[in-house]
C-alpha positions as CSV (number, residue, x, y, z in Angstrom):
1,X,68.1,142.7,113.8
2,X,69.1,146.1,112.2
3,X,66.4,148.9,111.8
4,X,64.3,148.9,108.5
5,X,65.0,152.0,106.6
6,X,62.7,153.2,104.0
7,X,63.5,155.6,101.6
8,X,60.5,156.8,99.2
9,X,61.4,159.1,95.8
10,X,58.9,160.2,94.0
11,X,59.8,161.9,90.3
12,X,57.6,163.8,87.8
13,X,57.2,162.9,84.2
14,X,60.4,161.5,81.8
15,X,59.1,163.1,78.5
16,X,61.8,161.3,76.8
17,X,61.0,157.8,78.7
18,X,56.9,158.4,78.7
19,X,58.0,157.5,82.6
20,X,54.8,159.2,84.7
21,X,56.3,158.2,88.3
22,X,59.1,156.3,89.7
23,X,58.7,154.9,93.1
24,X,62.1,153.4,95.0
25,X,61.7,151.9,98.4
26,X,64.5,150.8,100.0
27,X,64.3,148.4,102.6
28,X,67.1,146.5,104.6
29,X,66.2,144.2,107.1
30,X,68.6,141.1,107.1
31,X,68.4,141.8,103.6
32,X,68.3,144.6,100.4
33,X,65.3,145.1,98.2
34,X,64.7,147.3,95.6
35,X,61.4,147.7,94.1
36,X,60.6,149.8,91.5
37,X,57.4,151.0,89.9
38,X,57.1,152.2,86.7
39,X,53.7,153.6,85.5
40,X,54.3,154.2,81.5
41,X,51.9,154.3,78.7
42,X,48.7,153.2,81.3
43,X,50.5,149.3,82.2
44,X,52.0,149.7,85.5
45,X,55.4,147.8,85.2
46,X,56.6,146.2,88.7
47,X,60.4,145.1,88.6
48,X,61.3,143.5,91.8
49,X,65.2,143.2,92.4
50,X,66.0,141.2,95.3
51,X,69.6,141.5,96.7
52,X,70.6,139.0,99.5
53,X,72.8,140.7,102.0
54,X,76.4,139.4,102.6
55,X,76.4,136.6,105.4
56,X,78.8,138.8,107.6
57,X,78.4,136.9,110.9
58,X,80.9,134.2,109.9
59,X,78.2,131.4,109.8
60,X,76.8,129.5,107.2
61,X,73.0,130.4,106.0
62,X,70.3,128.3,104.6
63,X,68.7,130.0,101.2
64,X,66.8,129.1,98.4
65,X,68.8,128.5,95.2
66,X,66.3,130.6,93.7
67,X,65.1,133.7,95.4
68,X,68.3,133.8,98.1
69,X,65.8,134.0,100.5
70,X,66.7,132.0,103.9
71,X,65.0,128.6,104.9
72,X,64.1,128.7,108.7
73,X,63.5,125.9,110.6
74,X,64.9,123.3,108.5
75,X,66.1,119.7,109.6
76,X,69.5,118.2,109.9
77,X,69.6,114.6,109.6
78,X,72.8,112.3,110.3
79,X,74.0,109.2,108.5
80,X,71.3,106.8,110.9
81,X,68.3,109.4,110.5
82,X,68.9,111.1,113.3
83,X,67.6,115.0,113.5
84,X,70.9,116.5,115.0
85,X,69.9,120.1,114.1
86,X,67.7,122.9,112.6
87,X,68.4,126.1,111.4
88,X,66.4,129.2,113.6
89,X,64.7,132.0,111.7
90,X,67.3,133.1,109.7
91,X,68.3,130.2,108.4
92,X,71.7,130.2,110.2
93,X,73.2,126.3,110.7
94,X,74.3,124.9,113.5
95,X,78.0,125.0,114.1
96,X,78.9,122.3,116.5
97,X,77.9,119.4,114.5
98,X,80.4,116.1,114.1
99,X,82.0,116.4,110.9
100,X,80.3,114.0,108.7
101,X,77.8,114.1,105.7
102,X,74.5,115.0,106.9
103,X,70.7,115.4,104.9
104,X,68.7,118.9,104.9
105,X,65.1,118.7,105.0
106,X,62.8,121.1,104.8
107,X,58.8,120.4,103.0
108,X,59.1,122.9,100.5
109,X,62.6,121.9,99.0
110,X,64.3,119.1,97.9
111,X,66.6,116.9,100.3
112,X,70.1,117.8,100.1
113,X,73.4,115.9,101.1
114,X,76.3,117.7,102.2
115,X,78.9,117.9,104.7
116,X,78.8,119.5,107.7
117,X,82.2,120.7,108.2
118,X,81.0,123.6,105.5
119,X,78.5,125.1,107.9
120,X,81.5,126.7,109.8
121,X,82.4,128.5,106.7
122,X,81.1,131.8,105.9
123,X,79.3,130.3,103.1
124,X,75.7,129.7,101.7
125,X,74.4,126.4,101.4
126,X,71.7,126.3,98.7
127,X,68.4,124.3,98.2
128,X,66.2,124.0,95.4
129,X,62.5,124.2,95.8
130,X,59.9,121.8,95.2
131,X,58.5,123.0,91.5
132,X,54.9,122.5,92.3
133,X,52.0,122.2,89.6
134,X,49.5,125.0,90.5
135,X,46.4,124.3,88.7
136,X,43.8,127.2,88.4
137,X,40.2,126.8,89.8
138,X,37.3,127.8,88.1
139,X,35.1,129.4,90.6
140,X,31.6,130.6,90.6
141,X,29.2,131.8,93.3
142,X,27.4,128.7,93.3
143,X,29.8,126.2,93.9
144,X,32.2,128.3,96.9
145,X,29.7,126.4,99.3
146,X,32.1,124.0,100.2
147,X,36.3,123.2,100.1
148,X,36.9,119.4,98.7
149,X,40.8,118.3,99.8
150,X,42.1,115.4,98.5
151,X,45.3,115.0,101.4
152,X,48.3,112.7,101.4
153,X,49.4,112.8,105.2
154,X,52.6,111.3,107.4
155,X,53.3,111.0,110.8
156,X,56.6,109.8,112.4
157,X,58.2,109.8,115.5
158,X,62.4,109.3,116.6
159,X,62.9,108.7,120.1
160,X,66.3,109.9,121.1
161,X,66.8,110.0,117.3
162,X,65.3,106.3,116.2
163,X,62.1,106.2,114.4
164,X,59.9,104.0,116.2
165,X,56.2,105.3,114.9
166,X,55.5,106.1,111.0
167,X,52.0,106.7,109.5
168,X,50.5,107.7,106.7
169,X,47.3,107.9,104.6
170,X,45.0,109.8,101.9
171,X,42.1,111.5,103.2
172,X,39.5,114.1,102.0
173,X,38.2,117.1,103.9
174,X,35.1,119.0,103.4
175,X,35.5,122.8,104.4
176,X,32.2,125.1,105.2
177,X,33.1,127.9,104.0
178,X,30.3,130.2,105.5
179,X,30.9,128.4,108.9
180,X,34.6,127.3,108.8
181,X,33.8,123.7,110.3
182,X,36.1,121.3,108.3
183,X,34.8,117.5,108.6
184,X,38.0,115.0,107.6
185,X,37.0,111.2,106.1
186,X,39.8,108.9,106.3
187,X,40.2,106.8,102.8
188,X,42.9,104.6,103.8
189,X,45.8,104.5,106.5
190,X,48.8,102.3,107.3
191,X,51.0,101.7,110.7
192,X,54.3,101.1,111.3
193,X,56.6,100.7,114.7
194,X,59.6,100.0,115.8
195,X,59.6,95.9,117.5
196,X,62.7,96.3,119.1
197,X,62.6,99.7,120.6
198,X,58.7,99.1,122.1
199,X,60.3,95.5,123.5
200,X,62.5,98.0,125.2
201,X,59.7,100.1,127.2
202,X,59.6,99.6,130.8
203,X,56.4,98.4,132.0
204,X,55.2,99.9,135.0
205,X,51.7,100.0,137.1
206,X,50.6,102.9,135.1
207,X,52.3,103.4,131.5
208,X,51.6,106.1,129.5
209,X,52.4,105.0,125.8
210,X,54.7,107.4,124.5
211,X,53.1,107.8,121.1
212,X,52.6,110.9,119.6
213,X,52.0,110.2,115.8
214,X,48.3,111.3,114.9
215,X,46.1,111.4,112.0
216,X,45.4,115.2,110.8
217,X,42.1,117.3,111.2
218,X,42.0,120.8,110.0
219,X,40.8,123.7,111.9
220,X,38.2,125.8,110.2
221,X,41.0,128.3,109.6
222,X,44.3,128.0,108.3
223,X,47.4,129.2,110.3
224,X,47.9,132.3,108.0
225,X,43.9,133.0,108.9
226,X,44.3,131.9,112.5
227,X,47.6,134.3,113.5
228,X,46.2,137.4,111.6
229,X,43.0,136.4,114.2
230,X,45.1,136.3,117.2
231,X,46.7,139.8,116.4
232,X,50.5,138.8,114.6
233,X,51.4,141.7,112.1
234,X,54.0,141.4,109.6
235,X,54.8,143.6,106.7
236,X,52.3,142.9,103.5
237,X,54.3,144.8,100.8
238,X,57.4,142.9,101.7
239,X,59.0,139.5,100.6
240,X,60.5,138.9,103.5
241,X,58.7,139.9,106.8
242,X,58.9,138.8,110.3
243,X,55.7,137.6,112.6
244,X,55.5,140.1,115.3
245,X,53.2,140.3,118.4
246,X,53.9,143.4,120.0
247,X,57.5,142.9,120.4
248,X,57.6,138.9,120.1
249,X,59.4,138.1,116.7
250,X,57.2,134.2,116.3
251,X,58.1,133.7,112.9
252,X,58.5,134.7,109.3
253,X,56.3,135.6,105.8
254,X,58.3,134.9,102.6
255,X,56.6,135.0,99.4
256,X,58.4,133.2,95.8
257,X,57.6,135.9,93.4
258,X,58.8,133.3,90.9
259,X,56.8,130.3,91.5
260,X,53.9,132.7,93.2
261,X,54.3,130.8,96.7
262,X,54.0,132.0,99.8
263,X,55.4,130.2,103.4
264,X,54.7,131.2,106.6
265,X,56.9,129.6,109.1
266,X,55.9,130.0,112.9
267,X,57.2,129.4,116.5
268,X,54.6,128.2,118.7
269,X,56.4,128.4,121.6
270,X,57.2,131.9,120.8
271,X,54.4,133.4,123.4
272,X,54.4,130.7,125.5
273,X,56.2,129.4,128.7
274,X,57.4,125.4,128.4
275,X,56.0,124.4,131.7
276,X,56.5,121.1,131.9
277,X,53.6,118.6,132.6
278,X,53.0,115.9,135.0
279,X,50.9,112.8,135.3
280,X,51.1,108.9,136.7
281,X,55.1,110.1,137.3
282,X,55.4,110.7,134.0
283,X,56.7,114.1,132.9
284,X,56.9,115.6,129.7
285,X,58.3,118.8,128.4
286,X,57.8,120.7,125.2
287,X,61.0,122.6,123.9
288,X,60.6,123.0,120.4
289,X,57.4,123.6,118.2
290,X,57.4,124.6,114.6
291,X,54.8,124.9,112.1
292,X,55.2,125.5,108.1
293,X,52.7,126.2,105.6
294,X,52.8,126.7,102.3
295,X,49.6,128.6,99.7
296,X,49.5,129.4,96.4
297,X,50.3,133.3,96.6
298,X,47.4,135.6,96.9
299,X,47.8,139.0,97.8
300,X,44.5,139.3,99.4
301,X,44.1,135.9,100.9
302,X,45.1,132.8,102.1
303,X,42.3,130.1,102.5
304,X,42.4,126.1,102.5
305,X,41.8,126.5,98.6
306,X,44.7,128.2,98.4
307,X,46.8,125.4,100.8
308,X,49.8,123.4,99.8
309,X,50.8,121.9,102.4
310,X,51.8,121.8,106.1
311,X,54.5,120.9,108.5
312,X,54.5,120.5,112.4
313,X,58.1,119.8,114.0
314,X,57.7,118.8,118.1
315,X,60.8,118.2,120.0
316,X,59.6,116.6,123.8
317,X,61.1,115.3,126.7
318,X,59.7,112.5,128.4
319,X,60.5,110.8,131.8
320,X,59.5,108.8,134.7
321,X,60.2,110.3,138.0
322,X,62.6,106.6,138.3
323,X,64.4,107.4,134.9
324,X,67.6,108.2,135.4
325,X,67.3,110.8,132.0
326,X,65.1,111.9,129.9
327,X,64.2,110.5,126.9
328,X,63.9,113.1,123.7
329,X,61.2,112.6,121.7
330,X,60.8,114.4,118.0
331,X,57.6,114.4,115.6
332,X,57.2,114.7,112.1
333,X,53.7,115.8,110.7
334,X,53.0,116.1,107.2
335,X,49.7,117.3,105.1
336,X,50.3,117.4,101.4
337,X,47.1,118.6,99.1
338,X,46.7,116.8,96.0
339,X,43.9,117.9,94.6
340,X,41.4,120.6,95.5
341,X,38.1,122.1,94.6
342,X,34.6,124.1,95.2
343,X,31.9,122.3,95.5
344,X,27.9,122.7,96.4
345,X,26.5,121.0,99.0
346,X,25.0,118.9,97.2
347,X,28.0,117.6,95.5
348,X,29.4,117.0,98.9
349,X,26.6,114.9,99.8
350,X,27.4,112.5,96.5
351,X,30.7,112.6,98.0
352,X,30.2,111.4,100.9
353,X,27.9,108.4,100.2
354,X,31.2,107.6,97.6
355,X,33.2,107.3,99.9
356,X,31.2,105.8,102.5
357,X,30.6,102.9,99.9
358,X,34.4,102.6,98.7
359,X,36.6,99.8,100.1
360,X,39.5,100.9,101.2
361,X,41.1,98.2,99.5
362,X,40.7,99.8,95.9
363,X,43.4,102.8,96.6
364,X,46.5,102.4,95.5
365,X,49.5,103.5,97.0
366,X,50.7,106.0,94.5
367,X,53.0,108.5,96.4
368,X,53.0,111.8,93.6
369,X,57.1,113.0,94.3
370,X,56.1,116.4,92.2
371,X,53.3,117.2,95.0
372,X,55.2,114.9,98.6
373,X,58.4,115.9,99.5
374,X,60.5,112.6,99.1
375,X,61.8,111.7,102.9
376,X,65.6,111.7,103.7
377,X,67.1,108.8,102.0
378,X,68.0,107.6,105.8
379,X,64.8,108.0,107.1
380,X,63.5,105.7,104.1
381,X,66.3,103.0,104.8
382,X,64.6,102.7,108.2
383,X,61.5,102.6,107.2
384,X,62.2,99.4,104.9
385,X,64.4,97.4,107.4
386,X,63.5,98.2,110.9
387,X,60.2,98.9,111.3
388,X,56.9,96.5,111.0
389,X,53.5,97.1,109.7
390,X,51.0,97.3,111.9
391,X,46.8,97.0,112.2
């Protein structure tokens, strides 16, 4: 990655402009911004001009069709569902893919069909984001007591690229906000799996169940709150800025001055050695783990009232000491927010007796495509025809 280079010009007053001060700061790191202050007449006047740098490494990038920023850590899907890909931190594609038509994923942008053959042009592939509805919350010292979360979550699981677990669910969570415990009430989930492929599992004295799907929980803090805890810096007057622990890139901060979004997107593994585990025979062996959030762009701070939504991407290997190979293993976690709010504690209380008291049976499914990215069109096909509900 090429040095940044900042250049900072500072002018005296334009009598014939009413300018007081002009302030240009270059920066080029993978890409060139120009922002420019203008203080003129007492209103200070930001005009941020974003310039995406030519793509001259003869590979295809990922961006967003609307700030030209690039899309890290996005999935590529073949015609059965199959995750044959992701693009790294720069949103670079994957070259050796079999030429067919294949589905981008990613949770902040719509799903996008094209063919593969065009990632070994030197050409950008464009998605458009999700247009979320970002309602303003009235808050008052009073009610910051506690976070209410209304969540839509989804869990899946392909084994060597089949989906053989799905499930998903509403729930509510209750953040402290002095003490930053989070307590999670589950309003209604559904299971699905995969007959054929379980019928398939070898049985064995001692069998671990390969199943990885979970149900959520939230931390007290929220990733943006728990990596500026662990020590990760990254550039807070930039658009575009790379995680960095000491000299460990982990990830990147990219902030949607138009929609007023800002996604951090995270390496897990970047820190950390992938030593595989052990147990009854059993193996297992973590190679890829990536996390995406997106908030509601503050320049101060990034709480669960501020949260969007989430993404975890796990790629695993799994074996018995008697396999002849390894079986991969990728996960698919999901949190959506669909409504939020402060609350006192004793609203929360009301709350939870409401809930307590509320049969599951009276929530509808009602899946909100503005707020849940829709899944790949494959993935949904498999859904429908292979896979059962379960209790």
């Amino acid at each position: 990655m090429s040095k940044e280079e900042k250049l900072n010009i500072k002018e005296q007053n334009d009598t014939a402009m009413g300018i007081k001060k002009v302030k240009v700061r270059i920066m080029c790191n993978d890409f060139l911004r120009t922002i420019i202050k203008y203080e003129c007449r007492g209103f200070a006047i930001l005009l941020l001009l974003l310039f995406v740098s030519l793509n001259v490494s003869g590979q295809a990038v990922l961006l967003d069709k609307t700030t030209g920023q690039r899309i890290s850590y996005a999935q590529i899907l073949n015609s059965k569902g199959a995750v044959i890909g992701t693009t790294d931190i720069d949103g670079t594609l994957p070259q050796d893919l079999n030429d067919e038509v294949v589905t981008i994923q990613h949770i902040a942008y719509k799903p996008k069909s094209v063919k593969s053959s065009l990632f070994k042009e030197d050409i950008p592939i464009y998605l458009n984001p999700i247009e979320y509805q970002l309602n303003a919350v009235t808050v008052t010292a009073k009610n910051r007591e506690y976070i209410h979360l209304k969540t839509y979550f989804r869990s899946y699981q392909l084994n060597d690229s089949c989906m053989k677990y799905f499930r998903d669910g509403y729930l509510d969570f209750f953040i402290d906000t002095k003490h930053k415990d989070a307590e999670r009430f589950a309003i209604k989930i559904r299971n699905f799996q995969n007959d054929s492929l379980i019928d398939m599992d070898k049985e064995r004295a001692n069998t671990l169940v390969d199943k990885y799907i979970y149900t959520p929980s939230l931390d007290g803090l929220t990733l943006m709150e728990r990596l500026k805890k662990e020590g990760w810096k990254f550039t807070t007057d930039s658009i575009d800025s790379r995680l960095r622990l000491n000299e460990v890139v982990g990830g990147a901060i990219r902030i949607d001055t138009i929609q007023r979004v800002l996604r951090v997107e995270y390496d897990v593994l970047a820190t950390k050695k992938k030593t595989p585990k052990t147990l009854f025979g059993y193996t297992t062996r973590l190679e890829n783990y990536y996390q995406t959030e997106n908030y509601i762009y503050n320049p101060e701070y990034q709480s669960y009232m501020d949260l969007i939504n989430r993404k975890n991407y796990r790629k695993l290997f799994f074996s018995h000491k008697k396999d002849i190979k390894e079986q991969m293993i990728e996960i698919i976690d999901e949190l959506y927010v669909l409504e939020h709010e402060y609350i006192t504690k004793d609203e929360m209380k009301l709350y939870k007796k409401t809930l307590k008291s509320k049969l599951a049976s009276q929530v509808k499914w009602n899946i909100d495509s503005t707020i849940v990215t829709p899944l790949a069109p494959q993935l949904e096909q498999v859904l429908i025809n292979d896979l059962s509900q379960v209790e």
